[in-house]
C-alpha positions in Angstrom: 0.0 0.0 0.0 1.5 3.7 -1.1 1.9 5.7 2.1 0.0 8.8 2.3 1.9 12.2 2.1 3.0 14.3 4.5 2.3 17.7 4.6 4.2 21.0 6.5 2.5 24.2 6.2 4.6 26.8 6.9 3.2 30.3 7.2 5.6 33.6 8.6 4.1 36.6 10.3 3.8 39.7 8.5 6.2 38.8 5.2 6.3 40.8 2.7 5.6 40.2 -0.7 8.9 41.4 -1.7 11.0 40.3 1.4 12.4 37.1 -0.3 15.2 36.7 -3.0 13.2 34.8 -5.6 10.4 36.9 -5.2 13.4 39.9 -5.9 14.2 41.2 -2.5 18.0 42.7 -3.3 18.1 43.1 0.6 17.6 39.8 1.7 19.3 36.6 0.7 17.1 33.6 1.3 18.9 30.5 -0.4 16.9 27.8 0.9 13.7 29.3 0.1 15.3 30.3 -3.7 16.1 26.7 -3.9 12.7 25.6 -3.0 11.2 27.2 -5.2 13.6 26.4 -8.1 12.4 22.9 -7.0 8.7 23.2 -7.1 6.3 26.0 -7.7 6.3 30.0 -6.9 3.0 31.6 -7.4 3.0 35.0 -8.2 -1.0 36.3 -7.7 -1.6 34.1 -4.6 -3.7 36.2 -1.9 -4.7 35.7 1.9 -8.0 35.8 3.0 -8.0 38.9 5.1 -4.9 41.4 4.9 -4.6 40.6 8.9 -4.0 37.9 11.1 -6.6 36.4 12.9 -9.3 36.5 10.5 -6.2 35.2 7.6 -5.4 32.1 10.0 -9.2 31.3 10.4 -9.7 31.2 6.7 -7.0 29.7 5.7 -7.3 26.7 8.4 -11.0 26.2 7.7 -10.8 27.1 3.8 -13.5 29.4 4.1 -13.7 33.4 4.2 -13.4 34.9 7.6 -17.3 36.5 7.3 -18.5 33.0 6.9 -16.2 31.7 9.9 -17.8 34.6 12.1 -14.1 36.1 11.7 -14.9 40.1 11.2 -16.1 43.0 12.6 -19.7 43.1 14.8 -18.6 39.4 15.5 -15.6 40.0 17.2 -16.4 43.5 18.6 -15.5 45.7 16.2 -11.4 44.0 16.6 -9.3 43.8 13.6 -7.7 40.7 15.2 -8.2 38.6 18.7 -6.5 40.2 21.6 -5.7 38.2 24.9 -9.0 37.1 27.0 -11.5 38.1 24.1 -14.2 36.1 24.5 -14.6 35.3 20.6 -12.6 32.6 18.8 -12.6 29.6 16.2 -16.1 27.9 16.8 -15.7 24.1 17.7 -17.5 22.9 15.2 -15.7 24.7 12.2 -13.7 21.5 11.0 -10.2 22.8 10.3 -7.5 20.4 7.8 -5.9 19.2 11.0 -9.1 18.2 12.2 -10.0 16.1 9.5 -6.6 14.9 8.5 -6.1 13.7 12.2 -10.1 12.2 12.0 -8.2 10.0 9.3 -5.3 8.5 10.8 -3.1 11.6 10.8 -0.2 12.8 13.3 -0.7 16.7 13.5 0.9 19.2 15.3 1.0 23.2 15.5 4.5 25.1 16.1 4.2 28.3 16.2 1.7 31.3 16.6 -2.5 30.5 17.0 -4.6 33.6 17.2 -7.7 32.1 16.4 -8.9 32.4 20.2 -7.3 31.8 23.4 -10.2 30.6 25.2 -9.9 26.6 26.1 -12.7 26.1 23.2 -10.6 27.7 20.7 -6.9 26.4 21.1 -5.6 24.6 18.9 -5.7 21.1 21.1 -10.0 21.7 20.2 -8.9 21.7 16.5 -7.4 18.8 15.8 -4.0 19.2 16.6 -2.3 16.4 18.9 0.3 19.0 20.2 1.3 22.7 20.2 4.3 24.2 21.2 3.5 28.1 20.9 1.8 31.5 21.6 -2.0 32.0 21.4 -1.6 35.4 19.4 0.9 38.3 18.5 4.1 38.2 20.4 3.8 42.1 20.8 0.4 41.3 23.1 2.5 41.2 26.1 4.3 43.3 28.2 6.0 45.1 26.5 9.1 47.4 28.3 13.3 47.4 28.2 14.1 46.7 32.3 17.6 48.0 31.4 16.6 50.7 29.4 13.5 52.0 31.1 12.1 52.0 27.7 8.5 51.7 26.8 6.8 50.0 23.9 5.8 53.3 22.6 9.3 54.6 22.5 10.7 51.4 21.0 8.1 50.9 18.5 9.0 54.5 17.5 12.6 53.9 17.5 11.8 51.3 14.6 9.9 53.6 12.6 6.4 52.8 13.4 4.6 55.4 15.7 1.7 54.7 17.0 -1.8 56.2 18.4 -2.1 56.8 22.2 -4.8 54.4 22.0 -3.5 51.1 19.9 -4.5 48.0 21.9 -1.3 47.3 22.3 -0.6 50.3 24.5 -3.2 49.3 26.9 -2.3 47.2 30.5 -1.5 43.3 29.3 -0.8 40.0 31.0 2.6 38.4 30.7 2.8 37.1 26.5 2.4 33.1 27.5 4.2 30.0 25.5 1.8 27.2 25.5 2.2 23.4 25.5 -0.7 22.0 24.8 -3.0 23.6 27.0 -0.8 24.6 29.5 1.1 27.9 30.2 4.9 26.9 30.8 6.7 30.3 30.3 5.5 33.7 30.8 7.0 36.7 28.5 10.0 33.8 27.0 12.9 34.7 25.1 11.7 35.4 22.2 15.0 35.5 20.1 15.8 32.2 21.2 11.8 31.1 20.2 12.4 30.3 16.5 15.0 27.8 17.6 13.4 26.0 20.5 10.2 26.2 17.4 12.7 24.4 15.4 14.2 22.2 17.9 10.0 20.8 18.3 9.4 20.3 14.9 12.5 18.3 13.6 11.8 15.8 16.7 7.8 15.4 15.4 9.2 14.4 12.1 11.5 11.8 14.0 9.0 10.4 16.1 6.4 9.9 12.7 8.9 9.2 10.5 6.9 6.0 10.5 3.3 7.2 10.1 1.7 10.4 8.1 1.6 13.7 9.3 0.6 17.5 9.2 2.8 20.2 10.6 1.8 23.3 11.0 4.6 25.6 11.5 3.6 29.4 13.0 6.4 31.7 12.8 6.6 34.5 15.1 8.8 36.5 12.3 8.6 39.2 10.8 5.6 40.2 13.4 7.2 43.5 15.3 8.8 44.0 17.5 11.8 41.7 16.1 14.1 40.2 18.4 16.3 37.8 16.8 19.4 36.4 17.9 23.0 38.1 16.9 24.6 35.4 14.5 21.6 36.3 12.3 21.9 40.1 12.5 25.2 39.9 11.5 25.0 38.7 8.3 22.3 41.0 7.7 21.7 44.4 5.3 18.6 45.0 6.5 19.0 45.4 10.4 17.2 43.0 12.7 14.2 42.5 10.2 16.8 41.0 7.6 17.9 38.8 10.3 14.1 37.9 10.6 14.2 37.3 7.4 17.5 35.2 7.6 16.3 32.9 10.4 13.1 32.2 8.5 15.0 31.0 5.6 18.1 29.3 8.4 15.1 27.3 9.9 13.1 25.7 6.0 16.8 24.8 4.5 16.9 22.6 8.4 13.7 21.0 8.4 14.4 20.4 4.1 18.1 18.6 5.1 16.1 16.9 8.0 13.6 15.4 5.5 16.0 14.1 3.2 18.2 12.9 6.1 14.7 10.6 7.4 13.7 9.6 3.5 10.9 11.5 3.3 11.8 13.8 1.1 9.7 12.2 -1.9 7.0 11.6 0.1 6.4 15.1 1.6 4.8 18.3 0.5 6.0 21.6 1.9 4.1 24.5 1.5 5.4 28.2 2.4 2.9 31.0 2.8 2.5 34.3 4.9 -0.4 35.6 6.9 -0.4 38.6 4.8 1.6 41.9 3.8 4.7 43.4 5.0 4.3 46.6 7.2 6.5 48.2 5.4 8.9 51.8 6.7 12.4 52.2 6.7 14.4 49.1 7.8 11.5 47.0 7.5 9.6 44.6 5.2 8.8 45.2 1.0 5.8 43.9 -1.0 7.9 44.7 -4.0 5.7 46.7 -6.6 2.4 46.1 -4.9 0.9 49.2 -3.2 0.4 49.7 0.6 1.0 47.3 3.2 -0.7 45.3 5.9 -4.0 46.1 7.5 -5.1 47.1 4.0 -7.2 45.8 0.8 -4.7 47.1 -1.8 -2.4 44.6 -3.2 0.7 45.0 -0.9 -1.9 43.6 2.0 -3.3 40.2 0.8 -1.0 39.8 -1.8 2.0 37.3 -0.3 4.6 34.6 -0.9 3.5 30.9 -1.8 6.0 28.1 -2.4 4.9 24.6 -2.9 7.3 21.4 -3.5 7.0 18.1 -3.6 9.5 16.1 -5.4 8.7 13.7 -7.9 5.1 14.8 -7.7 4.6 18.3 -8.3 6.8 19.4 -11.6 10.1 21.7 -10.3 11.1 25.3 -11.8 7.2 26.2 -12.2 6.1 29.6 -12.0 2.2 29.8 -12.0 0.6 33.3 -12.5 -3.2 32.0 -11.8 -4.9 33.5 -9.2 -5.1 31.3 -6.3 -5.1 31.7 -2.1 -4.4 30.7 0.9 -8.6 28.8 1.6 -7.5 26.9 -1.6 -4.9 25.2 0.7 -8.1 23.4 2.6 -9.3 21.1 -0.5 -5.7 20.9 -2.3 -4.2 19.1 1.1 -7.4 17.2 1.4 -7.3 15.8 -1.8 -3.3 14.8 -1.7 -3.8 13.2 1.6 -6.7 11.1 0.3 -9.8 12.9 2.8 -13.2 13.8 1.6 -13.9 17.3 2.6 -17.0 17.9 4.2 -20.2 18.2 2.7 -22.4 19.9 4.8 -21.1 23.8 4.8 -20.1 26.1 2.2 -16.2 26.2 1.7 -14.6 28.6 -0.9 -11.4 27.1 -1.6 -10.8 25.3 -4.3 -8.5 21.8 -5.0 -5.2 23.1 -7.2 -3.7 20.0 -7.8 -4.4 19.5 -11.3 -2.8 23.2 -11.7 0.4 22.4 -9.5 0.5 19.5 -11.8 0.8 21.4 -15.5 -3.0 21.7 -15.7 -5.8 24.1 -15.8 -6.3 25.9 -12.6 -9.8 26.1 -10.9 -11.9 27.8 -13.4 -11.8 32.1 -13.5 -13.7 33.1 -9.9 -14.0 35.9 -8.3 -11.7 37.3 -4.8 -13.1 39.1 -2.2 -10.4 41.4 -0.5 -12.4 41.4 3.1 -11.2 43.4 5.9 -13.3 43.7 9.6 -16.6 43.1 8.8 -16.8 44.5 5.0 -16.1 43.8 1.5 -13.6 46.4 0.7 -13.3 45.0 -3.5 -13.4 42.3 -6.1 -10.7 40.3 -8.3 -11.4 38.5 -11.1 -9.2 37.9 -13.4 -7.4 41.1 -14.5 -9.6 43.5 -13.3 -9.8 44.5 -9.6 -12.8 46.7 -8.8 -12.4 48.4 -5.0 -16.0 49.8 -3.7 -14.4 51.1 0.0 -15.2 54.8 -0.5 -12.5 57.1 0.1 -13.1 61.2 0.7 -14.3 61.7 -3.5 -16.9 58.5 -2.6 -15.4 56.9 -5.8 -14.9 53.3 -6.8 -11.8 52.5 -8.4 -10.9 49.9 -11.2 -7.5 48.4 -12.0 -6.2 46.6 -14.3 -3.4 44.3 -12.5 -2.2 42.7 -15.5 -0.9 46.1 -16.6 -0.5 47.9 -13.2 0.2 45.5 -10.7 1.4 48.9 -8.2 -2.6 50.3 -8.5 -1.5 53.5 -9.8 -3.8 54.1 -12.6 -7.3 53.7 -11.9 -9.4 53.2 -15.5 -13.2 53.2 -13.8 -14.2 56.1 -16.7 -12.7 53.4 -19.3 -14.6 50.2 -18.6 -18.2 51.3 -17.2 -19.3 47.6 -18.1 -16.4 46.2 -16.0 -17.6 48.0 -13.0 -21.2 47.2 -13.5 -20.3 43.6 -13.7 -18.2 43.6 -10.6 -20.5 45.8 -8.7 -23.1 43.0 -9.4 -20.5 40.7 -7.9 -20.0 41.9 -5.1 -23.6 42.4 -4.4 -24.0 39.1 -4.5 -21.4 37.7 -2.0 -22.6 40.9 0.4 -26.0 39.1 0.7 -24.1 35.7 1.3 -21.3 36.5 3.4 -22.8 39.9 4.9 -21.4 43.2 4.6 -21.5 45.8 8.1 -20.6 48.7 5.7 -23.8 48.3 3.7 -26.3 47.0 6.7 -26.2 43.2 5.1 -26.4 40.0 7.3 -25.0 36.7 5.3 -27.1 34.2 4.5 -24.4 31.7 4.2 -22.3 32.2 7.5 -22.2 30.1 10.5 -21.7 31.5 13.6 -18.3 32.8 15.7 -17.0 31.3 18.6 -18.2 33.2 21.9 -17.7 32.3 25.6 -19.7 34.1 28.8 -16.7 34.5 31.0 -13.4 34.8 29.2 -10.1 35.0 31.5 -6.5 35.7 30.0 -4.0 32.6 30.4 -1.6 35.0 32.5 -2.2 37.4 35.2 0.1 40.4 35.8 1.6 40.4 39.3 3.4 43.9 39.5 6.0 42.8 41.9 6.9 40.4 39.9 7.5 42.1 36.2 7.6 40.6 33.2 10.2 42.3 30.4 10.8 41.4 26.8 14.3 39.9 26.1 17.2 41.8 25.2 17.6 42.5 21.5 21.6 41.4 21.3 22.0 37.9 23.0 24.4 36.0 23.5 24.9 33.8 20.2 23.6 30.2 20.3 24.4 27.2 18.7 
């Protein structure tokens, strides 16, 4: 009997379109990931589901749009993502691909960063992970101050170039950031530069111990999510400050856990996908999204718009560049259908299977993208046309033609009044399906969010007992 695949989803924090080598960073050398994709497929149009995290981890884990999952806006109070003891979260009965890959026979385990609620309902241990070795959300949702420095968040998140308002969550009184196994809090406020390596450390002994049976890992990085602390050896050999090094680690960590594969024999039989939650933030000394506009926490191209790398030797044909659109909910049905599981039948899911295009085929036939952020459909893809309907200070729409301006510089709504018509229709159409709070319109297709009575944080601040951030310059390790 052929074994099954195994599968390793590996999705960064905040990685920018632009921030890797083969996707023409000239700051940032990232030879393991270059190689990857020399070895399998690099999509160049391939889009998260929200342009920030929570609602982009949702989607992509259940393969549905973050309105249908409950993910946006009234939902979850009017929060762009999940902040420590909200009392909103994955719902346990959203069936995520580790839940039905571990319903089959499946090993499955979660490195890395959550977010989708940190409420015991929600964590990942609900969702059909075995394990998780981790941080329920952000690693800037903690407290956040230099002991040696007497430096507040504020001043260093100026210091990196990114001011922000008096009242940003993060600003307000938070518990200890806590690292979770399983279900239990074993560190409060860790060292986060050494995180990415202890992360490592987990997920090479996983593959050891089912070397012998199939498995999903799901691999979290808490890079390039600000602030950045990263370990010296890294910043060293970097030309882009500690984000580079970010960016360096990333790449450090894929070319161990590639060697590691080949080193157990199951290179050939393993499928490793690479992905980000969504833009860069970019400023000075920060992340790129290359030629697309904007950045994170926006519906322009430089916010949904990310990396994807796919390879599977001997399966999926090497040196492929693929210019369909695809995204990150299309993960859901394309990893169900490698690992032999049936998706289920009874809910509306909006990815779609890309194996036959991963293979040299025809992609999933032309449909449209919703660019969704909080609880409102901010504009449309399909194909070359992307039609945004979120109204600025002239109240305008505006229509681009990405083929031929992939940067959204020159908006040609006077051109193509039947383009606009026809996408205006469009979205109409998924508003009264998947809802819409800008226009007043409740989904008729949704299933409901998460939603405890009496939500409690997983760490408590004692203020004789402070909890700091690490250093940024450590000692180096390893």
């Amino acid at each position: 009997m052929t074994r099954r695949p195994n599968v390793i989803l590996i999705n960064c924090d905040d990685l920018g379109y632009g921030d890797l080598s083969c996707y023409g960073s000239t700051q940032h050398d990232t030879p393991a990931l270059d190689r990857m994709a020399d070895e399998g497929v690099r999509f160049t149009d391939f889009y998260m589901a929200s342009p920030v995290c929570s609602p982009s981890r949702a989607a992509m884990l259940t393969g549905s749009y973050p309105l249908r999952v409950g993910f946006g806006g009234r939902s979850i109070d009017n929060a762009p993502v999940l902040f420590p003891g909200q009392a909103q979260g994955l719902h346990p009965d959203e069936i995520t691909i580790a839940r039905l890959l571990q319903d089959d026979g499946y090993a499955t385990r979660i490195i890395g960063k959550w977010h989708c609620g940190d409420q015991p309902e929600f964590l990942p241990t609900r969702h059909g992970f075995d394990g998780w070795f981790g941080l329920p959300y952000s690693n800037d949702m903690g407290r956040q101050a230099f002991p040696q420095e007497g430096q507040p968040y504020r001043k260093v998140m100026e210091s990196l170039g990114t001011p922000l308002p008096d009242d940003a969550p993060m600003f307000q009184p938070r518990p200890p950031l806590p690292l979770m196994l399983d279900e239990d809090v074993v560190a409060e406020q860790p060292d986060q530069a050494a995180l990415t390596e202890r992360y490592l450390t987990d997920a090479v002994q996983f593959l050891r111990n089912n070397r012998d049976r199939p498995f999903f890992l799901y691999l979290a990085h808490l890079y390039v999510h600000l602030p950045i602390y990263v370990q010296t050896r890294f910043v060293r050999e970097s030309r882009n400050g500690r984000y580079g090094a970010a960016v360096r680690c990333i790449d450090w960590s894929t070319d161990v856990l590639l060697r590691e594969l080949l080193d157990l024999g199951l290179d050939d039989n393993t499928v490793v996908v690479f992905t980000s939650d969504n833009g860069a933030l970019t400023r000075d000394g920060g992340g790129s999204n290359g030629p697309l506009r904007a950045s994170k926490g926006t519906t322009w191209e430089g916010g949904q718009r990310v990396p994807c790398i796919v390879r599977w030797p001997g399966r999926i044909p090497a040196g492929q560049v693929v210019h369909d659109v695809a995204n990150a909910m299309d993960l859901y049905p394309t990893i169900a259908n490698w690992c032999g599981v049936d998706v289920p039948s009874d809910r509306t899911l909006d990815g779609r299977n890309l194996g036959p295009l991963l293979n040299g085929g025809d992609g999933p036939c032309e449909r449209p993208f919703f660019y969704i952020l909080g609880g409102n459909i901010e504009a449309v893809r399909v194909g070359r046309w992307k039609l945004h309907v979120r109204k600025w200070n002239d109240e305008r729409v505006r229509l681009y033609d990405l083929n031929a301006d992939v940067g959204e510089r020159a908006d040609v709504v006077d051109k193509h009044p039947d383009v606009v018509t026809r996408l205006l229709d469009v979205i109409e159409t998924a508003r009264l399906e998947l809802g819409d709070d800008a226009s007043d319109t409740v989904g008729s297709d949704v299933r409901p969010v998460g939603l405890v009575a009496d939500p409690v944080t997983l760490t408590v601040f004692d203020e004789d007992a402070p909890y700091y951030m690490a250093e940024y310059d450590l000692p180096e390790r390893g």
